[in-house]
N, C-alpha and C positions, 0 to 999 in steps of 0.2 A: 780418680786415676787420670784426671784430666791432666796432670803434667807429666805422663808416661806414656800416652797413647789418647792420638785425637780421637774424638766422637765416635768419626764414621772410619774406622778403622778393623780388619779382616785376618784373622790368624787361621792358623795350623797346625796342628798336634806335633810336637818335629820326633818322626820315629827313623827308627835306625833302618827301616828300608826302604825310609825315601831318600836316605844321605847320599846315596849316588847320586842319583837324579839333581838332586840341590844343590852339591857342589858341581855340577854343569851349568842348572841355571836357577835362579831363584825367580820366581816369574813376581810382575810388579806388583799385580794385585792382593800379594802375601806380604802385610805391614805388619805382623809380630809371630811368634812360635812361642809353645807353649809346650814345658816339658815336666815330669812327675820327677821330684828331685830321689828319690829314694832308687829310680833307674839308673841314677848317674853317678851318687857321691862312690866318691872313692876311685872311682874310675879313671885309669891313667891310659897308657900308650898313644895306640890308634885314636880309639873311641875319646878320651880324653880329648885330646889334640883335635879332631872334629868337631865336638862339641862347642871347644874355646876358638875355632878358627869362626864359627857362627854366632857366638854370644856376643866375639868381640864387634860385628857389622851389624847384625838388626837386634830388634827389642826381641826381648824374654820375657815370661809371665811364668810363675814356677805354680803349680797343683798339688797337691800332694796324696795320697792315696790310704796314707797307713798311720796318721796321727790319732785316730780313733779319739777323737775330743769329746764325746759323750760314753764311754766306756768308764765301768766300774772299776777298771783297773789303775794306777796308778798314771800319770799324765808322763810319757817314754821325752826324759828331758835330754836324755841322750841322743836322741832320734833330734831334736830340734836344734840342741849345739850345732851338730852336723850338718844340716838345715842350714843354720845361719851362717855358717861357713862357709857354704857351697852358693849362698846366695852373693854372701860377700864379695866369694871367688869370683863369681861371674857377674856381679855388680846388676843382678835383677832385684830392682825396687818390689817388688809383689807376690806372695806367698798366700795360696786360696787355699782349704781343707772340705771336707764333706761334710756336714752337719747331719753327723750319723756317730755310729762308733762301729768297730771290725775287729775288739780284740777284749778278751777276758781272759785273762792267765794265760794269754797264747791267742795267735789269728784264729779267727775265727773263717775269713775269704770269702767274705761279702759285707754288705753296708746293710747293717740293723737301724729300726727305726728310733732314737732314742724317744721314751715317755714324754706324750703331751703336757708337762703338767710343770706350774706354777718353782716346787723345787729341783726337776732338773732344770729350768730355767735358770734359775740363779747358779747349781753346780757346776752347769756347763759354763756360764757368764765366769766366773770366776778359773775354767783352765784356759777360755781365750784369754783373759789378765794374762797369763800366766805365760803362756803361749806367746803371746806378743812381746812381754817386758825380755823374754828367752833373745826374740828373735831382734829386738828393737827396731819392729816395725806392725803397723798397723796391718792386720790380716783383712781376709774377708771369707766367709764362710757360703758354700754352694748348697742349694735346696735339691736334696739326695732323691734318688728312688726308693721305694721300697716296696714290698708284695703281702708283707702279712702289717695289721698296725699293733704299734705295742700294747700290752696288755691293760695300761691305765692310761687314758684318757680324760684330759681337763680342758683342751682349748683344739681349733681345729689347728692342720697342719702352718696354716699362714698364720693363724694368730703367735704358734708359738714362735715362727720363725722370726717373727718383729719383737717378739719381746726379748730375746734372745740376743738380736742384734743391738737393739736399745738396753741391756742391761750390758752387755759389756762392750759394748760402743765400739762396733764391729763394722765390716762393709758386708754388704752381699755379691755373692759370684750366680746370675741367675739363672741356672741352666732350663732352656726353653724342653728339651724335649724332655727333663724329666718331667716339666710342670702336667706334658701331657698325658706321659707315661702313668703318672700317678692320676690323673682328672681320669684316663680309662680306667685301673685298675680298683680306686675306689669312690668313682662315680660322683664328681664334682665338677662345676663352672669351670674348665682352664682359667675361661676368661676373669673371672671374678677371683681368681686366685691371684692372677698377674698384676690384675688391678692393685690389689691388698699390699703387694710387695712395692718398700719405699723407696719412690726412684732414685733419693739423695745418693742412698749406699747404695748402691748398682754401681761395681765396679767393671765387670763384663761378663759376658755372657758366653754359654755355651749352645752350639748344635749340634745334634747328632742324630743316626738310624737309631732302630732300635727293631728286636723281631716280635711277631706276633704269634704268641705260642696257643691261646683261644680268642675265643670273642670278646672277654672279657679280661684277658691278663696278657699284657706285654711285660717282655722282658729287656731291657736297658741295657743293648750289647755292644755300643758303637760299631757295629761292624756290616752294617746294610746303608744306603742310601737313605736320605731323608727322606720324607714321605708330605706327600701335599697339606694333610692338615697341620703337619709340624711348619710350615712355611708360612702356611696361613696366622697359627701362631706368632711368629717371630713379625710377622708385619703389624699383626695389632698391638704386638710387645712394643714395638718403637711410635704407635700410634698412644700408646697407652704413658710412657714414660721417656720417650724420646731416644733417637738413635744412641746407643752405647757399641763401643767394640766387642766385638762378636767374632768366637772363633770355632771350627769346624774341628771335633771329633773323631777318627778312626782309628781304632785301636784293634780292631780285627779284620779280616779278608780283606787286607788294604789293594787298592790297585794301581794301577800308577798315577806318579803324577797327574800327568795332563787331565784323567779321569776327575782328581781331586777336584783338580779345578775348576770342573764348571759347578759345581758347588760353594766354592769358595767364590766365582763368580755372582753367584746368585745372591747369597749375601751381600756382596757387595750392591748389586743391582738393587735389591729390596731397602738397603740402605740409603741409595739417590733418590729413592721416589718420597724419603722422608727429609733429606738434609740435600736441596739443593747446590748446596754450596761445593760438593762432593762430587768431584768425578772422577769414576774406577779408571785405573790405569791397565791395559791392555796385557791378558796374558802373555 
């Protein structure tokens, strides 16, 4: 992604209740927004016209939420035309998905774990083909949460995520605090997980809260503050594979702006203590 967004560069989720706010000021230290195109297509008036008043002056990263690429069901090509349109429209080079699936005959409204194993490997490899030749652009697939693990098991979570990526010649999207979420819920190295994950494809990265519902099992809400081991993470993440752009989650109890920011700040900061060359620009 290096010729859509330098290294050491800092995003934002762009939600519809911070569009006031933004269109007063967009503060400097916010170099891209990143939005779930399944919230927008179609969308004309107001909300349209908003949208395209800010696609047209900074970068976009598009996410997607409901492609369910390891899903039993049929690969929604419908869903990706539309997709490619809206990318088009707004002229965003980058489309990420969840390396999960959320739909069997119908949503399911949550992110299942697809099967560790050698033939979804290759099943999945062959709907990002598919996916991609749709969208006629290289994707990149994000390492998901999840709380229960599938019921058949052949490789660990990192291994299949690389074979996965190396069979259909994928990028990765590597969201830090799921890597944690998941190292708590079933008890593995974050660190030795991060490591695993191949820095080539790192196209950028995700932060976020998350809540802690026991001692053992967090649940992946973006809607709380980040929390010090998640930081600590994200430092050894760019110690481990080098600063990548990194952007900040909120997708619930959001609060304003300015609040955002000293998190978005923060990223940035953790980002200069690894790429000199980089200085944040002043909220």
């Amino acid at each position: 992604m290096g010729e859509l967004l330098s290294r050491a560069s800092v995003g934002l989720g762009f939600r519809r209740e911070l569009i006031p706010e933004l269109k007063t000021h967009v503060p400097a230290a916010i170099d891209f927004f990143e939005i779930a195109p399944e919230n927008w297509i179609d969308f004309g008036g107001v909300a349209g016209r908003d949208l395209r008043s800010f696609t047209e002056r900074y970068p976009f990263v598009c996410h997607g939420l409901s492609l369910s690429i390891g899903s039993p069901a049929p690969l929604d090509e419908v869903l990706l035309h539309k997709i490619r349109q809206f990318l088009d429209q707004h002229r965003i080079p980058l489309y990420t998905e969840h390396l999960s699936y959320c739909s069997d005959d119908g949503h399911l409204y949550d992110l299942l774990p697809i099967p560790f194993t050698e033939e979804a490997v290759k099943y999945v490899a062959a709907r990002i083909h598919r996916a991609q030749d749709i969208l006629e652009r290289r994707i990149a697939l994000e390492n998901a949460s999840f709380y229960v693990r599938a019921p058949i098991t052949e490789m660990s979570e990192a291994d299949f995520i690389r074979a996965v990526l190396t069979e259909a010649d994928c990028d990765l999207h590597l969201d830090v605090n799921n890597v944690y979420v998941n190292s708590v819920n079933h008890a593995y190295d974050p660190i030795e997980f991060i490591r695993a994950m191949p820095t080539e494809r790192i196209v950028y990265m995700h932060m976020a809260g998350h809540y802690n519902e026991a001692e053992n099992l967090i649940i992946d809400t973006h809607g709380a503050d980040i929390i010090d081991p998640v930081w600590s993470l994200l430092d050894q993440t760019y110690r481990i594979h080098g600063v990548a752009p990194t952007l900040l989650e909120r997708d619930f109890n959001i609060p304003p702006l300015h609040e955002l920011m000293r998190e978005v700040d923060r990223i940035g900061l953790i980002q200069s203590r690894h790429d000199t060359s980089h200085v944040r620009a002043a909220s």
